[in-house]
N, C-alpha and C positions, 0 to 999 in steps of 0.2 A: 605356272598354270596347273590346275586341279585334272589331272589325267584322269580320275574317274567318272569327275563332274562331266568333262565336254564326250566320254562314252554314252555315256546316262542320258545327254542331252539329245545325243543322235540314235540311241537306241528309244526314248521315249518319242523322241517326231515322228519315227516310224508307224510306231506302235499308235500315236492318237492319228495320224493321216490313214491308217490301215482302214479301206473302207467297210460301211457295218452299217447298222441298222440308223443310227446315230447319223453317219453322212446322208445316208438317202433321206433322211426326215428333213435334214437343215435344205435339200435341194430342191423336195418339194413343196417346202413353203417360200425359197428365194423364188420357187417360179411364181406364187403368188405374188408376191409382192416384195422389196426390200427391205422392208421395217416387221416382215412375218422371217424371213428368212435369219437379220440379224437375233430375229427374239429366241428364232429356232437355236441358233448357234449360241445362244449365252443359256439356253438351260441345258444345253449340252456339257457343256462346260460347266455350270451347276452341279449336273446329276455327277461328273466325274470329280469334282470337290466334295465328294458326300465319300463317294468310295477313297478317295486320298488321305478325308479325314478319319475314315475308320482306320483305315491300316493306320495311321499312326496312332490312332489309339487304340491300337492291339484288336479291337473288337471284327475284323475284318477275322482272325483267326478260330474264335466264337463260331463265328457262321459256319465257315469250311468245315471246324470240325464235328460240328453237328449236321448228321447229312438231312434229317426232317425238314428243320428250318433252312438247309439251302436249295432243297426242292423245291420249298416253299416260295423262294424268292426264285428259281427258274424255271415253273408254273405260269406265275406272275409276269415278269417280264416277258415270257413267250407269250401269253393272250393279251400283252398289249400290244406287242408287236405285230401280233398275228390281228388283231382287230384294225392298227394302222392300214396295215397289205390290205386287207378285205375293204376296207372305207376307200380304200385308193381305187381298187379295182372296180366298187359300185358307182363311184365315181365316173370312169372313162366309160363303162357301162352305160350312163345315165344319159353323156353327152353324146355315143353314139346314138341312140335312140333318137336324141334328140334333134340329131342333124339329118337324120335321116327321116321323119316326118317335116320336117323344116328345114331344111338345110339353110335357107334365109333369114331364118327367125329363131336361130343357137340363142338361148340365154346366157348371158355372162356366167363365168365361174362368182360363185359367190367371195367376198374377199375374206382371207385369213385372219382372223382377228391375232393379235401380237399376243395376247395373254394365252390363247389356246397355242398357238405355236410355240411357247416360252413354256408349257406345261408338258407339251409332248417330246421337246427337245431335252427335256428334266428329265422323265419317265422312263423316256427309251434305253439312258446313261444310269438314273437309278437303280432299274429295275434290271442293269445286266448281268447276271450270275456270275459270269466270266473274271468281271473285273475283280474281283476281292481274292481267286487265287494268282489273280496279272501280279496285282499289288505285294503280295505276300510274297510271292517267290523272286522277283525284283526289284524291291526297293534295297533290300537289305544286301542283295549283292554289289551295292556301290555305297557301301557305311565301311570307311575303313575302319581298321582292325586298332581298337587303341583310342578313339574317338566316342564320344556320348553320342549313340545312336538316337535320341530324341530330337535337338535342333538339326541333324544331319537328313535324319527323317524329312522333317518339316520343308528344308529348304526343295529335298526331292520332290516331294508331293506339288510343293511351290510352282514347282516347274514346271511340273507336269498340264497343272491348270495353265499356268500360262502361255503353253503352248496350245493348248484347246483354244484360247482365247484370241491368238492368232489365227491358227489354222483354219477354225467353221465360219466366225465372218470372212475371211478371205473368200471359203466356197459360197457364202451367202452373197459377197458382191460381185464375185467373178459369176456367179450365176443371171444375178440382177443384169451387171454387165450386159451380159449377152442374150439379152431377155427378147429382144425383137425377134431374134430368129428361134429360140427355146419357145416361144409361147406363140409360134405358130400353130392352129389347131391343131394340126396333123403330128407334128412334133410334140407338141405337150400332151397329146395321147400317148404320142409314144414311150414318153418319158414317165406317165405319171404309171401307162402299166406298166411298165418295168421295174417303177419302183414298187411298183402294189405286190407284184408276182414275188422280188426279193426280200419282201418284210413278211408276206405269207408263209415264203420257204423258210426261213428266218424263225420264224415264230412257229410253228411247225415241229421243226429240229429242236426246239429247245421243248416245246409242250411235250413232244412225242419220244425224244429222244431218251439217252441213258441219263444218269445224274453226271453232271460235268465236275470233275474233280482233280 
């Protein structure tokens, strides 16, 4: 057995279950629907194939050490994140308003179309600064010593997607799952501001904050 591989396995589940901006996207679109939620969850896992495939091609190293350009991308990904939050927020916004001139006559939430859900769950994982020094400073400490760090790389990265690809549809159908009681009104306000307030503060801390290095 590969003693570094099955580290690397349970130090990488960690680290992709670690919740983030990424989780709360895939859970507010499983409350839409199940087929927004799984779309959510595979560009999640997209956007994290993008940053996997840079570090092994060095080019993850490029960014870091240019600090312009990785401003540039944690700018970026904080006003998308921060525009998620706020869209969530006008949202629960919209429908109190709504219940409260009608309370009989709520209009449905509009439903999540699968391409926009599959674009946001991409964006959130493409656009996170974070990940290219994740990858940088942890891949390479499980490439033994003596070994072509290139296919050693590759299988890493491998894994890593693959476990995104477990992980967020799990939360996409364990979400679905339990949808009768999650998309109660009063719950799915609750849930949806909570996730709006956590991608606000989220995106916030990365527009507003220091350069993350």
């Amino acid at each position: 057995m590969d003693a570094q591989l099955i580290a690397f396995t349970g130090v990488a589940a960690g680290m992709v279950a670690l919740p983030g901006a990424d989780f709360t996207v895939v859970v507010r679109n499983a409350l839409a629907s199940r087929t927004a939620g799984l779309a959510a969850a595979l560009g999640v896992a997209g956007g994290l194939l993008v940053h996997t495939a840079l570090a092994v091609a060095g080019l993850a190293a490029v960014l870091v050490t240019m600090p312009v350009l990785f401003r540039t991308v944690q700018l970026l990904g904080g006003a998308y994140v921060l525009y998620l939050g706020i869209s969530a927020l006008y949202a629960v916004r919209r429908r109190v308003s709504e219940e409260s001139r009608a309370p009989d006559h709520v209009s449905p939430a509009p439903p999540q179309q699968p391409g926009r859900a599959l674009r946001q769950g991409f964006l959130t994982n493409a656009l996170n600064p974070k990940a290219p020094v994740l990858f940088l400073s942890l891949l390479p400490q499980f490439v033994p010593e003596g070994r072509p760090p290139l296919p050693r790389t590759l299988l890493l990265a491998a894994l890593v997607v693959a476990l995104a690809l477990i992980w967020f549809p799990a939360v996409a159908l364990l979400v679905d799952r339990l949808g009768r009681w999650l998309r109660r009104p009063r719950t799915a306000r609750a849930i949806e501001g909570g996730s709006g307030v956590a991608l606000t503060g989220l995106g916030l801390a990365l527009v507003t904050g220091p350069l993350l290095r």
